[in-house]
N, C-alpha and C positions, 0 to 999 in steps of 0.2 A: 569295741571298747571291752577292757573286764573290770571283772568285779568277782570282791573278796580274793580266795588262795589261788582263783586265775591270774591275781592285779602281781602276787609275789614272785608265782612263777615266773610270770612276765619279767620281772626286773633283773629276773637271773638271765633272761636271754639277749636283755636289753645291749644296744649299742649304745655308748659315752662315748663313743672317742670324739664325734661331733662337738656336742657339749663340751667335753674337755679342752679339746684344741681352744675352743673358743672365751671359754674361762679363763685359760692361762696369756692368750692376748690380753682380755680386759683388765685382769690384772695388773698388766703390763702397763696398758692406756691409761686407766686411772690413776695411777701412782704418775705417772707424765701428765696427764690432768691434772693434777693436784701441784706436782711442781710448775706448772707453766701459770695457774692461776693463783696461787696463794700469797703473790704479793701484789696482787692487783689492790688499790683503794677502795674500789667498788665489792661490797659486803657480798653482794649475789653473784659476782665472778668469783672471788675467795669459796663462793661455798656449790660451785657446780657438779665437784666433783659428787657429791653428797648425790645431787640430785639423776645425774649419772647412773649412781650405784643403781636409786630406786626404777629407774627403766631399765637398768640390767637386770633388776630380777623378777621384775612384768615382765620381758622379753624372754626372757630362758623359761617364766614359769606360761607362758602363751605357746612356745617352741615344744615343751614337754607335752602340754596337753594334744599341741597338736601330733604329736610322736604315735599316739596310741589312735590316731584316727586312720581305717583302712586305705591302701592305696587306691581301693574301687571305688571310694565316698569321694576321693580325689577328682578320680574320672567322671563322675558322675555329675559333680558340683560345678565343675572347670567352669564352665560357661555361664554358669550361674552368676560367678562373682568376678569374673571378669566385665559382664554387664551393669554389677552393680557397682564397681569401682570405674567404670567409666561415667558412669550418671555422676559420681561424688566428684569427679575433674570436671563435669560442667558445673557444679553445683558451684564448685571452686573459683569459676570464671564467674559466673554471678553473682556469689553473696560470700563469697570466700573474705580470710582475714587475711592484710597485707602488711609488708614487712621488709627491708629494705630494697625497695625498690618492683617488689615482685607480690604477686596474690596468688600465694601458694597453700594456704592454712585452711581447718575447717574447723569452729572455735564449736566442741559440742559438751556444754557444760563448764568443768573446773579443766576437761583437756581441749589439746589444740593439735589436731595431725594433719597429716600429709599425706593425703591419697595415692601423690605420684609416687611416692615411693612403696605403699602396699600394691600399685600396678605391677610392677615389676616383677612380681610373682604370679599374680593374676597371668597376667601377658605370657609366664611362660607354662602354666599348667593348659591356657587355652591351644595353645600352638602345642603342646603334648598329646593331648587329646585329638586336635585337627589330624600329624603328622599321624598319630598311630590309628587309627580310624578312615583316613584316605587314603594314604601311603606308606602303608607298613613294612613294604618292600621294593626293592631297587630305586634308579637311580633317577632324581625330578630334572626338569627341564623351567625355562623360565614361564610355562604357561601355569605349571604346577605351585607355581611360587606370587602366584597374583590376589590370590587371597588369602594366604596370609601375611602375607605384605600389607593388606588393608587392615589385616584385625592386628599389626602392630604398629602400623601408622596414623590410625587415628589416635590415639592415646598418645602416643608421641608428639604429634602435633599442638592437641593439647595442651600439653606438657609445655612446647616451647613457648606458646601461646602467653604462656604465665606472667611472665616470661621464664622458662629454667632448659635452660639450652642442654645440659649436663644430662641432666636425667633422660630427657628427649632421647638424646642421642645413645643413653644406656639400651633402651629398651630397642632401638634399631641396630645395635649392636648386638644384640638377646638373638633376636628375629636370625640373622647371619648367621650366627655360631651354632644356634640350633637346627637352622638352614642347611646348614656345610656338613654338621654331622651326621642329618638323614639323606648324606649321598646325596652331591648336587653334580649333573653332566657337566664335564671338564668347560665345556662350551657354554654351559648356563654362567660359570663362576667367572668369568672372560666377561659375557657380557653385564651382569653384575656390577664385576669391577669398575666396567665403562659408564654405568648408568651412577655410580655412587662417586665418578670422579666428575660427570658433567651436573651431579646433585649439587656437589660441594661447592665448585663454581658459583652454579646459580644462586644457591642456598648463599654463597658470601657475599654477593652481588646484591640480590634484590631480598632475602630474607632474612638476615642479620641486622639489628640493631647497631648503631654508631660505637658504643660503649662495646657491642661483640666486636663487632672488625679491627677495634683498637685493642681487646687483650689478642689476636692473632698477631698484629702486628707488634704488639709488647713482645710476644713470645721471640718474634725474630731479631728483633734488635730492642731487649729490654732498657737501655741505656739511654734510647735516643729521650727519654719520659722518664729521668732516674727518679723526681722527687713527684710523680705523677703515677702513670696508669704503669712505670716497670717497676713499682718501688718494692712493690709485695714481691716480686720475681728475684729482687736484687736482693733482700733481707732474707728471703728463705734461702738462697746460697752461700751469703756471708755464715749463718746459722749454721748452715752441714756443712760449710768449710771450717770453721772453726772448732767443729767438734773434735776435728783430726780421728785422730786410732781409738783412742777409749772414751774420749770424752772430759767435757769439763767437770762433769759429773752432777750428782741430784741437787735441784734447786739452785743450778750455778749458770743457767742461760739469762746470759743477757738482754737478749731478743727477746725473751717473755719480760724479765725482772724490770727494764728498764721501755718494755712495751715500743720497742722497733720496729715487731713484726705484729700486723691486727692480723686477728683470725686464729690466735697460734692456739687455740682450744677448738678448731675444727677442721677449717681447711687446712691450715699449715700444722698441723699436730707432729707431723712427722719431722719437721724441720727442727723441731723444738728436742724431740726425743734423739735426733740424732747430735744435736750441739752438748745435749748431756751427757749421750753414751756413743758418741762417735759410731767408728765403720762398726767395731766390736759388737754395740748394742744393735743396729740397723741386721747387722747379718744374721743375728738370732735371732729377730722381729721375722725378717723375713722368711728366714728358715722354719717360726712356724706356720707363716701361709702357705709356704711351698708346702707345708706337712696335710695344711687341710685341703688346700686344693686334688692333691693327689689321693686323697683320701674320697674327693666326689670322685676323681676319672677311676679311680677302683670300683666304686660303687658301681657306678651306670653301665660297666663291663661286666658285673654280677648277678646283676636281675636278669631276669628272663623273658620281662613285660616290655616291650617298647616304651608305651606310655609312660611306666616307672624312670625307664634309661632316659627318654628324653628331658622328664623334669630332673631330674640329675644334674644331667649335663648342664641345664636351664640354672641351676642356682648354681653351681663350679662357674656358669658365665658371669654372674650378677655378682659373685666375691671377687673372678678376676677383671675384669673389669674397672672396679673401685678400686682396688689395689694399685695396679697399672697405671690407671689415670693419675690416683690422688698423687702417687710417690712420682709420676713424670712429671706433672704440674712442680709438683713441690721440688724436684731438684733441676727444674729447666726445660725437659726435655719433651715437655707435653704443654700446649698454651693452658691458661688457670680457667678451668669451666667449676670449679665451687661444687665435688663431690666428697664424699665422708671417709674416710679408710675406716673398715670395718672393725667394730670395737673400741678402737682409736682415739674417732672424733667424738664431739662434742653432740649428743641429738638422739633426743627421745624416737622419734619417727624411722630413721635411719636405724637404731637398734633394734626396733620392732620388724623391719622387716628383715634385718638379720636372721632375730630369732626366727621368726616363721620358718627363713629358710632351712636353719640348722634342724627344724622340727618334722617338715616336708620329708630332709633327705633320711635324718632318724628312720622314720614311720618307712619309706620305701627299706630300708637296712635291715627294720625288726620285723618286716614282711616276709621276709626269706626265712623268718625262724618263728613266728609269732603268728601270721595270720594262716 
């Protein structure tokens, strides 16, 4: 940390562009928050956006602080709080607060969060530390890959446990990507593959809920359930089909005004900003994730530290990721598993581990000039 004329110099060297990028999204979100919710009747929908702002600016101001903490305090901690964020997802299964359908909350005081989504940082600083500390070099085989495959699948499990299949499956998704990038034998990724496609199988067969196997089956023929389990599927399409080229423009969607589509303040966020601002608005949205994604894969090719690269690359996973999913859900092309697009959506917990991450890959960024 510094202090005093070290804390000034510091901010001359400091990296924003994380920050930045990320400011000019939520701007973005909130202004589509506010139009998707401002004709709701309900006084607390009308005023979410508000509420919105105030976890945007606990999230950027938790993201900052974490900015100036060493990447060695990083390495050092990993394990620490990846332990203690697994204790808070059993606490979760035992005395957790529950909520449509699912017990996923931890009510501590006047706040209410969600540990599975502070895992997901957890999960990738511990697998940073594991990969650079065991296998700092060349290329792993499937024997290589059995424990940490444990230290991401329990938390996963978890996770689905909750029931929250979404997030579950984020963090096995974490595991992979950060898997493939510490060089996996051509032959490892082959069997992998096999083992993640006779998972899926099983996993749809005997560990999915009735309600899961019905949005898979939504997804492939949303029609056959149009005023049932495809209906969300159906409304989010008509939505970003009728946005066309520019859009109906602000505060002019239907599907929120006239409350078509539920969720359109979190999961369907996107469906909603693209009926106002069409293909025009969506390509700019998107253009600037493509800005911050490439922004982590510059990074994690810049450091010199493994440990540093791997958590890098571990939050670039956790933004593409939510990205991917939300907007394939939301235009069809992905079945609806109920994750956040970053800044986007609606939710305290979800922008807090945002921020963290924007703060993680900061603090690696100002390491190259500050520590």
């Amino acid at each position: 940390m510094f202090s005093g004329n070290n804390f000034i110099e510091a901010l001359k060297k400091y990296d924003f562009s994380f920050f930045g990028l990320a400011i000019i999204i939520f701007i973005v979100g909130v202004i589509n928050l506010y139009s998707a919710t401002h004709a709701s009747s309900f006084t607390y929908m009308a005023n979410l956006y508000k509420v919105q702002i105030g976890w945007f600016v606990v999230s950027i101001a938790v993201g900052f602080v974490i900015s100036f903490i060493q990447p060695r305090n990083l390495f050092r901690y990993s394990y620490t709080l990846y332990i203690i964020n697994g204790i808070l997802l059993v606490l979760v299964l035992m005395v957790g607060d529950s909520g449509m359908g699912a017990q996923r909350w931890l009510v501590i005081g006047p706040f209410r969060i969600q540990p599975s989504e502070i895992m997901k940082v957890s999960l990738v600083l511990a697998l940073g530390r594991f990969y650079a500390k065991n296998y700092p070099e060349g290329e792993m085989g499937i024997k290589e890959l059995i424990l940490p495959f444990i230290v991401a699948f329990i938390p996963a499990l978890l996770i689905i446990v909750e029931p929250d299949l979404g997030t579950g499956m984020i963090l096995l998704l974490i595991f992979f990507v950060i898997s493939f990038y510490r060089k996996l034998k051509a032959k490892s990724m082959v069997i992998l593959a096999i083992i993640g496609l006779i998972s899926g199988i099983g996993m749809y067969n005997f560990g999915l809920k009735d309600y899961q196997r019905k949005r898979i089956l939504t997804f492939l023929n949303p029609d056959q359930d149009a005023r049932g389990s495809g209906y969300n599927a159906i409304q989010s399409k008509i939505a970003i089909g009728s946005g066309r080229f520019s859009g109906k423009g602000f505060q002019k969607s239907s599907q929120a005004s006239l409350n078509y589509l539920p969720e359109n303040h979190t999961d369907f966020v996107f469906a909603i900003f693209n009926e106002e601002h069409g293909f025009v608005g969506a390509f700019f949205l998107i253009a600037i994730y493509v800005a911050l994604l490439f922004r982590f894969i510059w990074l994690c090719q810049s450091v010199p530290r493994i440990f540093e690269s791997i958590v890098v690359i571990g939050m670039m996973s956790i933004f593409f990721w939510h990205i991917l999913i939300n907007m394939g859900m939301v235009t069809g092309l992905l079945p609806i598993v109920g994750l956040p697009l970053p800044f986007m959506s609606y939710g305290g917990s979800s922008l807090l581990t945002f921020g963290i991450c924007l703060g993680l890959a900061t603090s690696i960024s100002n390491s190259r000039n500050l520590f």
